[in-house]
C-alpha positions in Angstrom: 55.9 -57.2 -21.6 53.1 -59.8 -23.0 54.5 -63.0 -24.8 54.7 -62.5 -28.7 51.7 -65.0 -29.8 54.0 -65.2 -33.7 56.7 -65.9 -31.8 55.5 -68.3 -29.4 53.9 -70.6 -31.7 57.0 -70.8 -33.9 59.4 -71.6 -31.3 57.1 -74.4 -30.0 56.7 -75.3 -33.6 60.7 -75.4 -33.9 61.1 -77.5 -30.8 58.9 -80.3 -31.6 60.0 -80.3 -35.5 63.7 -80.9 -33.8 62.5 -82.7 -31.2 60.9 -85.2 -33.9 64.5 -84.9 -36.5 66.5 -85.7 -32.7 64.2 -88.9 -32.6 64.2 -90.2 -36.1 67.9 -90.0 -36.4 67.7 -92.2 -33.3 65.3 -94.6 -34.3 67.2 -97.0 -36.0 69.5 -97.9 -33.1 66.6 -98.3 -30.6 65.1 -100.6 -32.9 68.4 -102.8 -33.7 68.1 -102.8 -29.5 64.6 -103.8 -29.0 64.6 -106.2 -32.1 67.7 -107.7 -30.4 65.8 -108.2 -26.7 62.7 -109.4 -28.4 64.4 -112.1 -30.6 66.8 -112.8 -27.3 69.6 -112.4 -29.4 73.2 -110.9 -28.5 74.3 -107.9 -29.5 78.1 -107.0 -29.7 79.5 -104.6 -26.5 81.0 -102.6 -30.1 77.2 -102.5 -31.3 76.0 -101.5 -27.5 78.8 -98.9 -27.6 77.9 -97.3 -30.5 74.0 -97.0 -29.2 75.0 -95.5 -26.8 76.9 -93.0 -28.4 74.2 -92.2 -30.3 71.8 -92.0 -27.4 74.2 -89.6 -25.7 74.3 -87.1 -28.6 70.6 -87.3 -28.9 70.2 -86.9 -25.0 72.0 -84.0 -25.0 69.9 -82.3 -28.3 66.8 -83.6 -26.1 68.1 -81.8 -22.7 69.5 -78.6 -25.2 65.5 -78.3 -26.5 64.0 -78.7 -22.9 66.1 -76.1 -21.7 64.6 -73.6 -25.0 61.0 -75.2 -23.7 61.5 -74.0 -20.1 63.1 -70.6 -21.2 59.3 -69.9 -23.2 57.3 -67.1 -22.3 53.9 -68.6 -23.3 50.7 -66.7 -23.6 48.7 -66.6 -20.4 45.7 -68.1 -22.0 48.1 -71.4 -22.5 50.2 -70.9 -19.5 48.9 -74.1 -17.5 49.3 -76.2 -20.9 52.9 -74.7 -21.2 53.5 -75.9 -17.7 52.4 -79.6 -18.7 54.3 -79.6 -22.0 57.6 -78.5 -20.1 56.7 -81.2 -17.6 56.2 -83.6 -19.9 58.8 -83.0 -22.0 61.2 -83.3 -18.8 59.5 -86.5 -18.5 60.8 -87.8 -21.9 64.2 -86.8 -21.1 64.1 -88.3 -17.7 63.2 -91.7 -19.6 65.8 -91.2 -22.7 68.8 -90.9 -19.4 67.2 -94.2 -18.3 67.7 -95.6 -21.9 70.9 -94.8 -22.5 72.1 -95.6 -18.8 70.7 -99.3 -19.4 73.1 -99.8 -22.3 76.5 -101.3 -20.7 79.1 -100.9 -23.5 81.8 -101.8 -21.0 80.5 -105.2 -20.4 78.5 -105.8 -23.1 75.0 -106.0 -22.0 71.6 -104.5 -21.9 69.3 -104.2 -18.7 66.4 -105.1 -20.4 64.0 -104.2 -17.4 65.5 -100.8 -17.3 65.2 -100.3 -21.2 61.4 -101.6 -21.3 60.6 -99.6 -18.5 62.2 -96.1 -19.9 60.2 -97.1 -23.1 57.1 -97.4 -21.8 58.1 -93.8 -19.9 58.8 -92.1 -23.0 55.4 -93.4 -23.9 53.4 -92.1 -21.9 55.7 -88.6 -21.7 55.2 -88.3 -25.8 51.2 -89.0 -25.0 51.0 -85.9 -23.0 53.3 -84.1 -25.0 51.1 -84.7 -27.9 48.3 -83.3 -26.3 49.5 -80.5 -25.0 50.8 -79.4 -28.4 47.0 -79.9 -29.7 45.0 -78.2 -26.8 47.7 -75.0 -27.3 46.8 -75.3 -31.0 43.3 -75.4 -30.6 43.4 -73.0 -27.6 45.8 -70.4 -29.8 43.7 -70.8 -32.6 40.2 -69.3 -31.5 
């Protein structure tokens, strides 16, 4: 049976729109973190606990939506750029786990290597990701 192209394109289209919702409702609590570890300022082990909830929730939305990515039956003519979006997008997880497992709540820290590193992970994963989603575009278009 050949991949609905309709279908497809909407699910991907889904994905990233809650991919990008997942993210922004995250967004304030990474930045309360990094303005914290750029100003070398404390941050409370309640404040750190409470990022880290959040980062949980949105981990597991993230890992929910890679799952939906991987389950895909793309069209073959976008089969290899599937491949790299799931990769990708794997990728992005991986460095959202690193995130959230660099936030100690118990004692009240942050590993700040471990956090700037995931960052720059997620990055680079979100770079790819990005084009992937405009070669399909352009590629599904024609």
């Amino acid at each position: 049976m050949r991949p609905n192209l309709g279908y497809y394109v909407q699910k991907i289209n889904d994905l990233i729109t809650e991919t990008e919702k997942t993210g922004e409702a995250m967004h304030p609590y990474f930045e309360e973190v990094r303005q914290s570890l750029d100003e070398k300022k404390t941050i409370s082990a309640d404040k750190i606990a409470e990022v880290e909830k959040e980062f949980q929730k949105g981990l597991a939305k993230y890992l929910e939506l890679s799952q939906a990515i991987t389950a895909l039956q793309p069209p073959v003519k976008v089969i290899g750029i599937h491949k790299k979006l799931e990769k990708s997008f794997q990728n992005y997880v991986a460095g959202c786990k690193e995130m959230t497992a660099s936030l100690d709540a118990e004692n009240g820290s942050i590993d700040e290597v471990a956090f700037n590193q995931s960052e720059e992970k997620q990055d680079q994963a979100t770079e790819v990701i990005s084009f992937c989603i405009q070669k399909m575009t352009t590629t599904l278009m024609k």
